[in-house]
MDTraj code that builds the backbone (N, CA, C; nanometers):
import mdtraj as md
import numpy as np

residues = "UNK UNK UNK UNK UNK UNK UNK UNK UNK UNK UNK UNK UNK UNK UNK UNK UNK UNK UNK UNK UNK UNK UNK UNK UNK UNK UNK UNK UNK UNK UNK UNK UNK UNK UNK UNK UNK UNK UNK UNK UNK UNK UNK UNK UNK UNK UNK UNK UNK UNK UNK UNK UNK UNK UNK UNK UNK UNK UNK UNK UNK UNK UNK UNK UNK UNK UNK UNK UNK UNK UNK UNK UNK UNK UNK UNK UNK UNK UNK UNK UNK UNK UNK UNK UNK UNK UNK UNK UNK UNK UNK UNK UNK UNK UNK UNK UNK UNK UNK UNK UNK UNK UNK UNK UNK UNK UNK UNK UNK UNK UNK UNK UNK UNK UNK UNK UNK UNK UNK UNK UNK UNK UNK UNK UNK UNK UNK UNK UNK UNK UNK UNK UNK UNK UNK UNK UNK UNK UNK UNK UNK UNK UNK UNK UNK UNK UNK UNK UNK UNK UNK UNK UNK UNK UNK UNK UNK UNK UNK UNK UNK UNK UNK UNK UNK UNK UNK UNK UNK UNK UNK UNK UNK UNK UNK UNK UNK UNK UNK UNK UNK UNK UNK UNK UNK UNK UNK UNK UNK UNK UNK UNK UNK UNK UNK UNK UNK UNK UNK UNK UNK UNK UNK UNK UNK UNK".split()
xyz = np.array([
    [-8.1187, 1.5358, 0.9522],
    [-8.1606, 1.4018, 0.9891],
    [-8.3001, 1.4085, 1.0530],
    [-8.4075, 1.3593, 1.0013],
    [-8.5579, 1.3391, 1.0401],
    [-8.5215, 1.1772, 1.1495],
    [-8.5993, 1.2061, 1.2712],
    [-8.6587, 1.0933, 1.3725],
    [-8.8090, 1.0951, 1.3485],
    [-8.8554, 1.0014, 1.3107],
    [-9.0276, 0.9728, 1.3127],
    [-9.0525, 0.9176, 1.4603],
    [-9.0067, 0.8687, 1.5132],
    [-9.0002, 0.8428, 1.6466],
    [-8.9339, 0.9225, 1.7554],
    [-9.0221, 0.9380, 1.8976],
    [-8.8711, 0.9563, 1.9947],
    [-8.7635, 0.8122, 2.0374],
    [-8.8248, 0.7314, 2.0625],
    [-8.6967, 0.6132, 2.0224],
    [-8.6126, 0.6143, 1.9033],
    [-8.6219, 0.6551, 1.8638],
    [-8.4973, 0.6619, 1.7367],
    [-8.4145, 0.8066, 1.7722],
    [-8.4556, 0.9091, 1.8323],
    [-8.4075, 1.0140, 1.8399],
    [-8.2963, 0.9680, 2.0035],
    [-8.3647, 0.9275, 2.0897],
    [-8.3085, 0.8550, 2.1905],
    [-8.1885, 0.7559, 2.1854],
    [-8.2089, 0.6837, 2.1193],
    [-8.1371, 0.5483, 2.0640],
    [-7.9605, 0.6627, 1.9598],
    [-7.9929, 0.7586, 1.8835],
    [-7.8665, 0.8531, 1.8282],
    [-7.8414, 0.8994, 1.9427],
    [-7.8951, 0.9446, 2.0395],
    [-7.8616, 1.0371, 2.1802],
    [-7.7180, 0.9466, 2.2102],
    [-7.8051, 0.8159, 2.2716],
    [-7.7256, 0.7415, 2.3645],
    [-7.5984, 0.6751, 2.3022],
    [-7.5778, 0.6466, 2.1814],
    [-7.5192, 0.6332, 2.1079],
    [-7.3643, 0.7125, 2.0822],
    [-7.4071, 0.8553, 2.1531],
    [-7.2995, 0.9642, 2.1822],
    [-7.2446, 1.0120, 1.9788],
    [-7.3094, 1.0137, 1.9479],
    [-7.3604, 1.0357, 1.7951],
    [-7.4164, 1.2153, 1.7685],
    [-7.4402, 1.2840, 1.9056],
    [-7.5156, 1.3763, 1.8914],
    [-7.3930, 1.4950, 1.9118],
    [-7.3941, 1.5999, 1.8070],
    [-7.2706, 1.6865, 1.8803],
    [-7.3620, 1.7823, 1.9180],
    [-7.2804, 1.8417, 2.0660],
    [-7.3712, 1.9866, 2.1382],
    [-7.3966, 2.0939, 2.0973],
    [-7.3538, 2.0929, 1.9371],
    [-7.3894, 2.2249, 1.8487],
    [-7.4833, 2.1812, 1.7372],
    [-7.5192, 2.0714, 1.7652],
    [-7.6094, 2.0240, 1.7214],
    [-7.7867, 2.1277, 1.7439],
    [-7.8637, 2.1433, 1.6677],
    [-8.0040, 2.1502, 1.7295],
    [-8.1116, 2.0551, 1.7179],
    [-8.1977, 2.0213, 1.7996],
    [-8.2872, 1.9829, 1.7957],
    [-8.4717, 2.0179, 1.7526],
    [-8.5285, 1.9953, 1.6411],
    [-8.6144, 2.0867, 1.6300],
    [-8.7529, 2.0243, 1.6128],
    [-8.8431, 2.0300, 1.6072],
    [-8.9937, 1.9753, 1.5621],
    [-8.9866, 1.9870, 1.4101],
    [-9.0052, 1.8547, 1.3672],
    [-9.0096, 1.8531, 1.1932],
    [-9.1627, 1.9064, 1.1765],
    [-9.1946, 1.9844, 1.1028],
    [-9.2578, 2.0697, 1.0382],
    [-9.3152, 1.9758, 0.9609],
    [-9.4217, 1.9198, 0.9131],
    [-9.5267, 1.8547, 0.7752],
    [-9.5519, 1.9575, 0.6996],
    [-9.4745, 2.0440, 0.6030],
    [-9.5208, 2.1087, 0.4722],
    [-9.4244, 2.1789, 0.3721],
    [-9.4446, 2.2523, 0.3214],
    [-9.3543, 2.2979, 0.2093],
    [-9.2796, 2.4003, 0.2722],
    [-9.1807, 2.4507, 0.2146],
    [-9.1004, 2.5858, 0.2549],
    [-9.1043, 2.7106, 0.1484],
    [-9.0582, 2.8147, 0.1923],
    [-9.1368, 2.9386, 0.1368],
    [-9.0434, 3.0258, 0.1892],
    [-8.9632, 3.1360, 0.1264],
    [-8.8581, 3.2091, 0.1279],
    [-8.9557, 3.3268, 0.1301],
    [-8.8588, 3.4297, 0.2372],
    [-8.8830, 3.5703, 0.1870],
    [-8.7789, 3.6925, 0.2023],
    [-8.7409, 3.7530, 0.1325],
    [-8.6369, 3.8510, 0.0760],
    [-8.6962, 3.9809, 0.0957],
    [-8.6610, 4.0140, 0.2113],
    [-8.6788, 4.1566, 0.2448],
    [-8.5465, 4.2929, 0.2617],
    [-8.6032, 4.4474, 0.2089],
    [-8.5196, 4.5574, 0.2743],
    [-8.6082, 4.5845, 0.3644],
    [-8.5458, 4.6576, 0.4902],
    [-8.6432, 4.7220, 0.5998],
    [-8.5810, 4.8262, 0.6337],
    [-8.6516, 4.9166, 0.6986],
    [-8.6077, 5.0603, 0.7660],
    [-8.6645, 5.0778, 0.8904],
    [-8.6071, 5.0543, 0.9699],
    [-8.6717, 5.0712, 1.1572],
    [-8.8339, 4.9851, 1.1054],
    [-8.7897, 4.8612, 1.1369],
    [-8.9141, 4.7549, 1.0955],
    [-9.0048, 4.8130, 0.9675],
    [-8.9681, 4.9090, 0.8945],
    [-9.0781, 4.9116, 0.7830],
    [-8.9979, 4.8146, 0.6907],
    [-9.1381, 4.7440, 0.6038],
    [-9.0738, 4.6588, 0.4579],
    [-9.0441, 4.7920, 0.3328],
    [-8.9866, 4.8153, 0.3323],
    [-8.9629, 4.8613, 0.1942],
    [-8.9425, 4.7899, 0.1041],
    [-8.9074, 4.6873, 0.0465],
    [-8.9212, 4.5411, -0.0803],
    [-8.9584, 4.4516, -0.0019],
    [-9.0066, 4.3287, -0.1107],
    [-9.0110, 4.2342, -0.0626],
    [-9.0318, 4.1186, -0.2034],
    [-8.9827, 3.9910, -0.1518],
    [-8.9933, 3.9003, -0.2865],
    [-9.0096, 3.7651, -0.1923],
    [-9.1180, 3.6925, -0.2648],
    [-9.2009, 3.5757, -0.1734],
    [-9.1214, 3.5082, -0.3073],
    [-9.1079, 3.3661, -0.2310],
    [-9.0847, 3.2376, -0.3342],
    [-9.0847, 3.0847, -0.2606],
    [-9.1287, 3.0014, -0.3426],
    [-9.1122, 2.8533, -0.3368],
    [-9.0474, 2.7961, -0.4124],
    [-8.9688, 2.6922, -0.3997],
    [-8.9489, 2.6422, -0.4656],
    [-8.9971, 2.5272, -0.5783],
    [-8.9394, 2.5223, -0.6898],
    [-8.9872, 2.4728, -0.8038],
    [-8.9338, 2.3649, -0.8688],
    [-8.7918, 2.3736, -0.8137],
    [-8.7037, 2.2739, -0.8406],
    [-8.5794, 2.2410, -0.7406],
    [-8.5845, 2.0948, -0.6620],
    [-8.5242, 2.1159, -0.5751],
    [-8.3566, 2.0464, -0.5747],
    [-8.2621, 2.0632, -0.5072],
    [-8.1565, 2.0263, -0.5298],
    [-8.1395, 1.8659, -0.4689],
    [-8.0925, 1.7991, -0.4991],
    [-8.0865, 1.6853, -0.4791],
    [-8.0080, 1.6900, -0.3078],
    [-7.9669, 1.7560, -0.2374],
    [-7.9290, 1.7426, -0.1624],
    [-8.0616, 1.8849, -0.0700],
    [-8.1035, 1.8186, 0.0214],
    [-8.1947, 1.8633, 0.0413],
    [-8.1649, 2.0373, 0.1633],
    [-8.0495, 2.0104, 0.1844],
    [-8.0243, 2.1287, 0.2533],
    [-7.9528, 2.1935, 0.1862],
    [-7.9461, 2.2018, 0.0766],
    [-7.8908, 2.2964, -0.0442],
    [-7.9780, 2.4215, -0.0930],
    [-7.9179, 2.4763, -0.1413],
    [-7.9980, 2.6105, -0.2228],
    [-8.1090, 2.5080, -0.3190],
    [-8.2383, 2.5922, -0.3313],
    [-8.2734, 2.5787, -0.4660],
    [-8.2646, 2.5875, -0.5963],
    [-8.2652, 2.4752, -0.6646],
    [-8.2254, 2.4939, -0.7996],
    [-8.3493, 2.6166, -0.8989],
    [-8.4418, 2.6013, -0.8389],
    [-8.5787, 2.6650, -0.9353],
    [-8.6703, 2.7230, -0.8100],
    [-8.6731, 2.8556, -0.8539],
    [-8.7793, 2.9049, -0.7533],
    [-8.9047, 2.9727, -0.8019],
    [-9.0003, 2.9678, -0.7837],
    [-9.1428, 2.9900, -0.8173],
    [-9.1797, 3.1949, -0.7559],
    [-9.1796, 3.2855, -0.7977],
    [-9.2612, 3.3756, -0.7368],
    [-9.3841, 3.3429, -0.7285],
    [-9.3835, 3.4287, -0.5677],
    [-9.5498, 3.3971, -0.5512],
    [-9.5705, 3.5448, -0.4185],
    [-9.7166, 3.5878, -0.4425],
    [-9.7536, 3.6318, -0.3152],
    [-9.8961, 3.5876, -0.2243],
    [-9.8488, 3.6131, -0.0955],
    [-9.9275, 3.5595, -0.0061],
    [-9.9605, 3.6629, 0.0831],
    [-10.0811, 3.6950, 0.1267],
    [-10.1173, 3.8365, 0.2082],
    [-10.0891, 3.7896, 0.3596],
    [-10.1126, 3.6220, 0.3844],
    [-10.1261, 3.5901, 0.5254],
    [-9.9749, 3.5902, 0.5698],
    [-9.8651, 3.5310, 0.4644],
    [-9.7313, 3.5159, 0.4988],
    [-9.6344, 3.7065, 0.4717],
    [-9.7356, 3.7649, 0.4113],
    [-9.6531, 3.8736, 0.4352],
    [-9.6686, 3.9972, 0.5439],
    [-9.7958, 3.9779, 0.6506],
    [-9.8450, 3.9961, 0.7233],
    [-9.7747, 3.9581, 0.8749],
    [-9.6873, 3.8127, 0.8179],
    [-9.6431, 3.7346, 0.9900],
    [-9.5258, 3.8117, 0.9493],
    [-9.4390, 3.8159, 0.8196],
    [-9.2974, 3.8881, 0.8580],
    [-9.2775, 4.0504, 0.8753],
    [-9.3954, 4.0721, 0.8464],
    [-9.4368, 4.1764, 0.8389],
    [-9.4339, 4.2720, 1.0082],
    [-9.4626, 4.1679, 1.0559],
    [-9.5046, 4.1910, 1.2005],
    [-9.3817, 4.1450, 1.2717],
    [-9.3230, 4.0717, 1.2056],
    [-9.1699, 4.0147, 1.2817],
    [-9.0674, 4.1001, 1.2422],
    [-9.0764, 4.1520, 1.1686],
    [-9.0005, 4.2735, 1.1188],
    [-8.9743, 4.3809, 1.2157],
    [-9.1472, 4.3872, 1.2076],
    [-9.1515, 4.5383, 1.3355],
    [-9.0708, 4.5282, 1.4538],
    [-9.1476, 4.4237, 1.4938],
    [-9.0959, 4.3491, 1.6876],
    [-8.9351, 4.3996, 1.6592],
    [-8.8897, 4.3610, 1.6112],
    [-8.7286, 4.3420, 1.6076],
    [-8.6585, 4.5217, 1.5680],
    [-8.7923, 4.6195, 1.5067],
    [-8.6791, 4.7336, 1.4472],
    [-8.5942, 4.7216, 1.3069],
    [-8.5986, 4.5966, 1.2354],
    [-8.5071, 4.5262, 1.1836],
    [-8.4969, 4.6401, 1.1023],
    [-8.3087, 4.6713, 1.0550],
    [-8.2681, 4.7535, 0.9543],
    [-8.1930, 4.7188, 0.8552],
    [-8.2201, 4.7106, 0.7323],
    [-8.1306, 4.6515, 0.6082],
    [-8.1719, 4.4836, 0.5540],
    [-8.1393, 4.4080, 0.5044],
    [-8.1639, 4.3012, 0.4033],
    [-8.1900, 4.2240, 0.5230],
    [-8.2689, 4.1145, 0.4587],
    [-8.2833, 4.0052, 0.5541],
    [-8.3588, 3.9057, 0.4491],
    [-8.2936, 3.7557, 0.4820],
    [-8.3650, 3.6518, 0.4061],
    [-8.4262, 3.5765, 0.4723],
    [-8.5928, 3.5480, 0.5206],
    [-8.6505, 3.4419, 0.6078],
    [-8.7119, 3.3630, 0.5635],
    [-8.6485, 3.2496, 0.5867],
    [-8.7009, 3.1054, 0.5780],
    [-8.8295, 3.0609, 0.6417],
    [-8.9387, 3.0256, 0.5958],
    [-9.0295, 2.9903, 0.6574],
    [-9.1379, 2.8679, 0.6520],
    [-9.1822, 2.8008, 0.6862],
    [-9.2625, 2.6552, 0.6210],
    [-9.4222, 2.6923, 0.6722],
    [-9.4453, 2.6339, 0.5516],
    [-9.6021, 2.6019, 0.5848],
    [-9.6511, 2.4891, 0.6613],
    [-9.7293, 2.4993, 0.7734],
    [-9.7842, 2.4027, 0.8642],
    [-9.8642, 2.3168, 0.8108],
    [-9.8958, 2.2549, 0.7638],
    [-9.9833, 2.1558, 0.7078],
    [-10.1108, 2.1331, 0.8212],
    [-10.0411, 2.0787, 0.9381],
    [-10.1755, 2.0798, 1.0671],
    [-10.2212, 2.2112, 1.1347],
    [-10.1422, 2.2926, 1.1280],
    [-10.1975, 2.4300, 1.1871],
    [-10.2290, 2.5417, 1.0498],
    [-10.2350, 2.5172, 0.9623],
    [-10.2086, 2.5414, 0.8447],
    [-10.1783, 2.7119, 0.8175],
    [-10.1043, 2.6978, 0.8505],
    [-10.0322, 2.8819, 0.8668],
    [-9.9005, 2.8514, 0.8673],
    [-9.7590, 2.9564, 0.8325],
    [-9.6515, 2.9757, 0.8238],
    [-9.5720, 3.0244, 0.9751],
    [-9.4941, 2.9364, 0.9634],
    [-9.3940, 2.9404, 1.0888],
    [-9.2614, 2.9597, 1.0705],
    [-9.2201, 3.0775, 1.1014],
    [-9.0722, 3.0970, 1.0655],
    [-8.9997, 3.0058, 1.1516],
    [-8.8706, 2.9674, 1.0134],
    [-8.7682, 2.8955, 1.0800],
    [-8.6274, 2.9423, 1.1419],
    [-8.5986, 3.0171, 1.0308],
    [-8.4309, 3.1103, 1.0667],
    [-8.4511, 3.2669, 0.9703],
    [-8.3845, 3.3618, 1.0289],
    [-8.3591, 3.4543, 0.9581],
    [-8.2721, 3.5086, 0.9356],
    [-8.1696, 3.5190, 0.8264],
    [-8.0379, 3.5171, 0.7406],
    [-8.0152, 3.6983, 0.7534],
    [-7.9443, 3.7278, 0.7878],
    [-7.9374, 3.8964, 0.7902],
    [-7.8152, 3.9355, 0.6765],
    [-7.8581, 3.8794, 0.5475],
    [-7.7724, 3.8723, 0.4467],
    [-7.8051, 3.9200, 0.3309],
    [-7.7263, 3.9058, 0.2329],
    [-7.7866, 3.9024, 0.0769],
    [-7.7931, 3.7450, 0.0292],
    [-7.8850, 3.6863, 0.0011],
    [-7.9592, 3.5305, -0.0266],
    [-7.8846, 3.4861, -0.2022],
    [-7.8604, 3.3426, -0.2318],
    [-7.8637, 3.3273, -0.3453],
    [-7.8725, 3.3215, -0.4497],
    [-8.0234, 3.3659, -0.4564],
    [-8.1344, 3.3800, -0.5623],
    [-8.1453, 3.5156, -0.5612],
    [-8.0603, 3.6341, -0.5808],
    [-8.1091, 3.7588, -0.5126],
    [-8.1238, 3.8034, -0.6482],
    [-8.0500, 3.7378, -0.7835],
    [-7.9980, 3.7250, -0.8954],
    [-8.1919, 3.7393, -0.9932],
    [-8.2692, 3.6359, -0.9483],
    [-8.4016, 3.5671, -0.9448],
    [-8.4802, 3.6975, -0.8993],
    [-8.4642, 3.7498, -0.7963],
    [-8.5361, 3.8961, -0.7471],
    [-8.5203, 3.9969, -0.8496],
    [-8.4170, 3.9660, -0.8691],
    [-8.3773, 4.0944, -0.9898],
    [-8.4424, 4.1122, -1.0865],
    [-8.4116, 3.9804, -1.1173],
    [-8.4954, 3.9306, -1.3153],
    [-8.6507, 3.9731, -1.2797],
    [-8.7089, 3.9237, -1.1403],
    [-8.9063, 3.9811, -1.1054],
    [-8.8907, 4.1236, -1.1188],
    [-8.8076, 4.1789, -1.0978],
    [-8.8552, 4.3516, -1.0927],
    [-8.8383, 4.3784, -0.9553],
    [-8.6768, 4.3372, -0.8424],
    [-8.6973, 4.4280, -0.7172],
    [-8.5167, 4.4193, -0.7167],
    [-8.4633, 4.5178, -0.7221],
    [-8.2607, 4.5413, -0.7531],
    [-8.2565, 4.5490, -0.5681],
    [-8.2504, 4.4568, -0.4786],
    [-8.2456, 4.4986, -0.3643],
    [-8.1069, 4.6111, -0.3409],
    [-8.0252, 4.5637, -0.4181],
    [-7.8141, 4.6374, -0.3459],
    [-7.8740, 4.7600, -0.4051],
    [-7.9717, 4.8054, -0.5073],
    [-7.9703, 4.9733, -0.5885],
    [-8.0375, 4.9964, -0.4285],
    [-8.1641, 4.9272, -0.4348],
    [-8.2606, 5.0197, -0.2868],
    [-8.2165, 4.9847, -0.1766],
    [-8.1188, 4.9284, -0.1703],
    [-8.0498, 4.8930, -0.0219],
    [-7.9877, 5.0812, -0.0245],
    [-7.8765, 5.1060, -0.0904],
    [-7.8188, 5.2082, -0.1558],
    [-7.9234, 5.3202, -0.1355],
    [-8.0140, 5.3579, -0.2050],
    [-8.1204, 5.4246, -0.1720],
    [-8.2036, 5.4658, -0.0328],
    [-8.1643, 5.3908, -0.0207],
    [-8.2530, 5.3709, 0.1592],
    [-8.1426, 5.4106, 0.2555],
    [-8.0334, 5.3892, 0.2476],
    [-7.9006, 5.4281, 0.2925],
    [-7.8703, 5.5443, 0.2745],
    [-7.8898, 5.6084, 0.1583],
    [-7.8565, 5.7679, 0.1899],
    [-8.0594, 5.8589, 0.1925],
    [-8.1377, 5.7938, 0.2634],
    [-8.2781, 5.8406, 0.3147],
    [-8.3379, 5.9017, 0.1806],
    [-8.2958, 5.8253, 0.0438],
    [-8.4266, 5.8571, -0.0579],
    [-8.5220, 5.7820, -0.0726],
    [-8.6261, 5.8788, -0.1016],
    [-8.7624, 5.7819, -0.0816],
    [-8.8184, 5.6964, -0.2322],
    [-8.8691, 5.6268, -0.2087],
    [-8.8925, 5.5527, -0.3467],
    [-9.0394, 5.4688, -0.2946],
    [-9.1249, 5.4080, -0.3866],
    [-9.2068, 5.3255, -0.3526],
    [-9.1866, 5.1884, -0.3668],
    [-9.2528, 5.1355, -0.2660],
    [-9.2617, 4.9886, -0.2972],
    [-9.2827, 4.9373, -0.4290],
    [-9.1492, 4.8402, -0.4867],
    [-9.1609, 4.7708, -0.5922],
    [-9.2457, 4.6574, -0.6171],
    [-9.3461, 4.6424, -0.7098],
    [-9.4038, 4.5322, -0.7365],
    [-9.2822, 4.4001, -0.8175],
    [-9.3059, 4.2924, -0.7781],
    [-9.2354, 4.2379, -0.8902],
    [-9.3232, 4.1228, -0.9373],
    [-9.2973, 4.0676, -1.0921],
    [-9.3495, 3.9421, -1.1719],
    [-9.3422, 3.7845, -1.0844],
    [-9.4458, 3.7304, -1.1243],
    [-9.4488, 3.6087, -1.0485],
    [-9.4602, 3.5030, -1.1304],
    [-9.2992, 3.5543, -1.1885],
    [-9.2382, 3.4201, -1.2667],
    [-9.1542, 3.3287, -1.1914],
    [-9.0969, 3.2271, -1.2920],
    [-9.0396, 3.0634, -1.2705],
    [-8.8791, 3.1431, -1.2784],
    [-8.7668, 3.0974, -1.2160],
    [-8.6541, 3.1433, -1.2001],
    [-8.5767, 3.0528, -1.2192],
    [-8.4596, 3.0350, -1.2376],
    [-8.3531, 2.9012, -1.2352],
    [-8.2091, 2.9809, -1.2059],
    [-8.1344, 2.9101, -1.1300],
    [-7.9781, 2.9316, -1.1612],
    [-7.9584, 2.8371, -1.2417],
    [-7.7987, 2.8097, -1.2460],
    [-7.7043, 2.7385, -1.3354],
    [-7.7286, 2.5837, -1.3486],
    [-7.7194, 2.5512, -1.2418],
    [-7.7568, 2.4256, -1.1879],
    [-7.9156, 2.3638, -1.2480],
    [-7.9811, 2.4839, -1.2337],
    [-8.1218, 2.4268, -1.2200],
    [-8.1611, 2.4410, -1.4296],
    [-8.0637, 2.5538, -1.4774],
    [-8.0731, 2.5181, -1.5767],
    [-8.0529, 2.4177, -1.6709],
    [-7.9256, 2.3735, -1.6023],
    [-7.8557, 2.2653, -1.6685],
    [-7.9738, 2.1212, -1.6415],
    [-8.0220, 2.1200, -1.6031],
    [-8.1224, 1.9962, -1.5491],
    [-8.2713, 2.0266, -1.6328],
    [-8.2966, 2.1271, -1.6501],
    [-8.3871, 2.1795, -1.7252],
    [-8.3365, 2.1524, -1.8538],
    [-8.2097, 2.1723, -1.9392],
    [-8.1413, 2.1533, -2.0798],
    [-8.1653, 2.0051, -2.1020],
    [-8.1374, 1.9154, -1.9597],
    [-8.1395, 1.7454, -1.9819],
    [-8.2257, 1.7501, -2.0058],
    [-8.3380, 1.7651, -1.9674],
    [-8.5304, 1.7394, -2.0189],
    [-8.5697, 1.8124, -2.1466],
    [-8.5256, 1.8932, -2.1938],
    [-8.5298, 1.9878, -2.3197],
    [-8.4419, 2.0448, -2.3454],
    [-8.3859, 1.9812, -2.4512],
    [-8.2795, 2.0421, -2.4952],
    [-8.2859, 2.1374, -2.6088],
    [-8.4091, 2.1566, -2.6282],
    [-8.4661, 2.2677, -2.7526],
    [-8.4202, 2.4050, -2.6911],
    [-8.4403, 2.4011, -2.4969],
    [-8.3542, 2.5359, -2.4707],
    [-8.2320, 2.5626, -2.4931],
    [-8.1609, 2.5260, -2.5074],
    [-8.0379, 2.5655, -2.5972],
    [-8.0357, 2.6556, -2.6957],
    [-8.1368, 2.6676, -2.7706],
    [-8.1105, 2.7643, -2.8468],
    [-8.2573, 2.8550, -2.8594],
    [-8.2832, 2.8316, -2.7182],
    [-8.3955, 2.9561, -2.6372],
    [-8.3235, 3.0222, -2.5597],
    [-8.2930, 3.1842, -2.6511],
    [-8.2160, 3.2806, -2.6045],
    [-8.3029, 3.3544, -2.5034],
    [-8.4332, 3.3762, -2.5437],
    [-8.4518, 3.4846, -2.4821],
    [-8.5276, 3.4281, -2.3589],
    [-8.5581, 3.2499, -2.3397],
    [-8.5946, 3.2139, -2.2310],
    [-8.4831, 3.2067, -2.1523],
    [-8.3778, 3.1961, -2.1799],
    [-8.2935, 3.1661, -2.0682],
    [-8.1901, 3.2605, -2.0339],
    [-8.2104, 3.3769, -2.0797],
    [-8.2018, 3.5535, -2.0673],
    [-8.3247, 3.6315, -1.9549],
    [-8.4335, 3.5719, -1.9919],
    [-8.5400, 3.6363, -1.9208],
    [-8.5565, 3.5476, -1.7655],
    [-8.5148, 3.4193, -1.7515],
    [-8.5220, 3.3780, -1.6712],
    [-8.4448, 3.3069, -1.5811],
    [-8.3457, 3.2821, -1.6296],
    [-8.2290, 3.1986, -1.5686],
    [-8.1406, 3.3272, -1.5079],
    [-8.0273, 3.2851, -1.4230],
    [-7.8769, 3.3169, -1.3757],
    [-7.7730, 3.3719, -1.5238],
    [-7.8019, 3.2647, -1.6048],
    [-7.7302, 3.3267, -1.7298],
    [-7.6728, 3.4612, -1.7920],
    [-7.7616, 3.5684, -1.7628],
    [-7.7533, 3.6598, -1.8131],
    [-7.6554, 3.7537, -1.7277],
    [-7.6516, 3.7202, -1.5828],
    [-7.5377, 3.7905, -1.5253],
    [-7.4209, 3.7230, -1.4854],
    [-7.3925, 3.5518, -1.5496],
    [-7.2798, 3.4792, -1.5636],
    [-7.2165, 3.5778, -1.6935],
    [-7.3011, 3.5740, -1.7932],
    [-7.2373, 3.6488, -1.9312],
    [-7.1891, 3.7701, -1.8863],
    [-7.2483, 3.8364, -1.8155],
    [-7.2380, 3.9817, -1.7967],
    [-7.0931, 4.0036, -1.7172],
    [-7.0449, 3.8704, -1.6488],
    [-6.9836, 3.9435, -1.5346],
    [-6.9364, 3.7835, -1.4588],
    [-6.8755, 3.6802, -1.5564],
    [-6.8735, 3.5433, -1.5117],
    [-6.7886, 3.5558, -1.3899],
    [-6.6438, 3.6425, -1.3229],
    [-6.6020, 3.6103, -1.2153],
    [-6.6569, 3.5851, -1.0950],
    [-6.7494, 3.6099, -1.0867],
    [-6.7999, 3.5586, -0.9368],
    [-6.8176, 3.4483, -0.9473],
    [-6.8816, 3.3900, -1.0314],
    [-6.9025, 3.2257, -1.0760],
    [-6.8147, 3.1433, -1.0971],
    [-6.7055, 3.2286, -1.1212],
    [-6.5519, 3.1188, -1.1612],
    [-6.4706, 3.1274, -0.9791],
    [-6.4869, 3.2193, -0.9207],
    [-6.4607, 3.2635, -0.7896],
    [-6.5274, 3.1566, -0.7241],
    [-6.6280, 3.0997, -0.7073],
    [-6.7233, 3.0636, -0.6333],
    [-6.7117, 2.9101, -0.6522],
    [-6.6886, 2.8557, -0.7756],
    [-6.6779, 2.7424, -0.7974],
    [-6.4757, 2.6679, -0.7707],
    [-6.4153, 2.7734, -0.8115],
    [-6.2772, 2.7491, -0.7907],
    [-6.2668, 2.6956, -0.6168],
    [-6.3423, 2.7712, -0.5384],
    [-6.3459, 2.7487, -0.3611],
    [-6.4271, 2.6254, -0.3432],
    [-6.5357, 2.6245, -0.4326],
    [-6.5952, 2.4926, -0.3855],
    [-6.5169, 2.3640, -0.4497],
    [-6.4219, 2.3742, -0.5553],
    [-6.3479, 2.2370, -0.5766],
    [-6.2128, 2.2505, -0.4957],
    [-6.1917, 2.3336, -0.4250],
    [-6.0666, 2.3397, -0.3403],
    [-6.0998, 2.2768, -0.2313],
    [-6.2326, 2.3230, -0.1486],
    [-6.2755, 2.2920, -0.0584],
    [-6.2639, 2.0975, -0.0748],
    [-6.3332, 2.0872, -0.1656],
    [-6.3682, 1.9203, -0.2159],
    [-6.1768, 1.8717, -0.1553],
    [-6.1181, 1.9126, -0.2573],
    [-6.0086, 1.8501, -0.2667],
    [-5.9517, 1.8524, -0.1173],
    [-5.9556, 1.9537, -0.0344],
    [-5.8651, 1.9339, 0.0532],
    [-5.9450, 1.8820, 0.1643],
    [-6.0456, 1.8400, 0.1797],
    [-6.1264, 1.7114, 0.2292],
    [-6.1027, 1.5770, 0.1977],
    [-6.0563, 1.5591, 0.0739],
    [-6.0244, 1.4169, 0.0527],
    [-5.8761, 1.3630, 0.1114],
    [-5.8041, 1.4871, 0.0750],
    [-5.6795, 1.4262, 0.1320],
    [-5.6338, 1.5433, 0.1990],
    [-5.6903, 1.5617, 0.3245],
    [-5.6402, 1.6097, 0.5234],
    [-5.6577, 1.4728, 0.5715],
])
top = md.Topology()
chain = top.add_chain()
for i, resn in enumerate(residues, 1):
    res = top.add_residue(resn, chain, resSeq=i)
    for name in ("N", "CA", "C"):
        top.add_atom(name, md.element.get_by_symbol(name[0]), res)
traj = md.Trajectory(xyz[None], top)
């Protein structure tokens, strides 16, 4: 929920509308910008920058389409936030671009494996192989990866409504989509969706 005002933010307060696990934060004026890191006692060993390209209609949702990209100034701040912390193993940080200060400000950092990790893969960086790698102390170099256009399922299917000539673009939607490891290996996807219509259902009627 965005307040353009502090009277409006005041006015939900008093209202008793606000729960105490709630946060309160400074809305940010600019785009957002993901980054997918391995680390070893604060070193980056991978890394995969992205924006998004296509967004989900629900705005605190995953992205449907994500853009590779690199940035020397934004890999420099996590770079350095990395260190401070020691950080060891995967981490996904969220970060926005300032529009008035015009530099990147981290928002949260996910100490996970991320959505799109699927999207990292297809650029050229297998984080779970060099997670694995880094875990039993073999050395390897930093992976470069491609700074291509990505899609999951979702974002494909919305992409098929606007062109439906992809349909029978195999090797675009092999080289770039989620597709290729639904085919490979659909249970996680049937896993994943079975919980999210359970979830639905037993919301409607508790």
């Amino acid at each position: 929920m965005l307040f353009k005002k502090v009277e409006e933010l005041k006015a939900y307060v008093s209202k008793d509308k606000f729960n105490p696990n709630q946060l309160i934060q400074e809305y940010i004026n600019g785009f957002d910008v993901g980054c997918s890191l391995l680390c070893k006692s604060g070193e980056i060993l991978a890394c995969t920058m992205q924006k998004a390209s296509m967004l989900n209609n629900n705005p605190f949702r995953p992205w449907l389409g994500i853009q590779f990209l690199y940035n020397e100034e934004l890999f420099n701040i996590v770079e350095n936030l990395m260190r401070s912390l020691n950080w060891n193993g995967v981490a996904h940080i969220d970060l926005k671009f300032d529009k008035k200060s015009n530099t990147f400000k981290v928002i949260e950092i996910n100490p996970r494996f991320w959505g799109s990790l699927e999207g990292s893969m297809i650029a050229g960086v297998n984080f779970p192989y060099l997670y694995c790698l880094a875990s039993l102390d073999e050395k390897f170099d930093t992976p470069d990866y491609e700074k291509l256009e990505y899609f999951n399922l979702k974002g494909l299917g919305k992409k098929i409504k606007i062109n439906k000539r992809l349909l029978f673009n195999w090797k675009y939607m092999n080289n770039y989509t989620q597709l290729r490891y639904v085919v490979k290996n659909p249970i996680p996807v049937v896993i994943k969706y079975t919980v999210f219509f359970k979830t639905i259902v037993r919301s409607r009627f508790s």
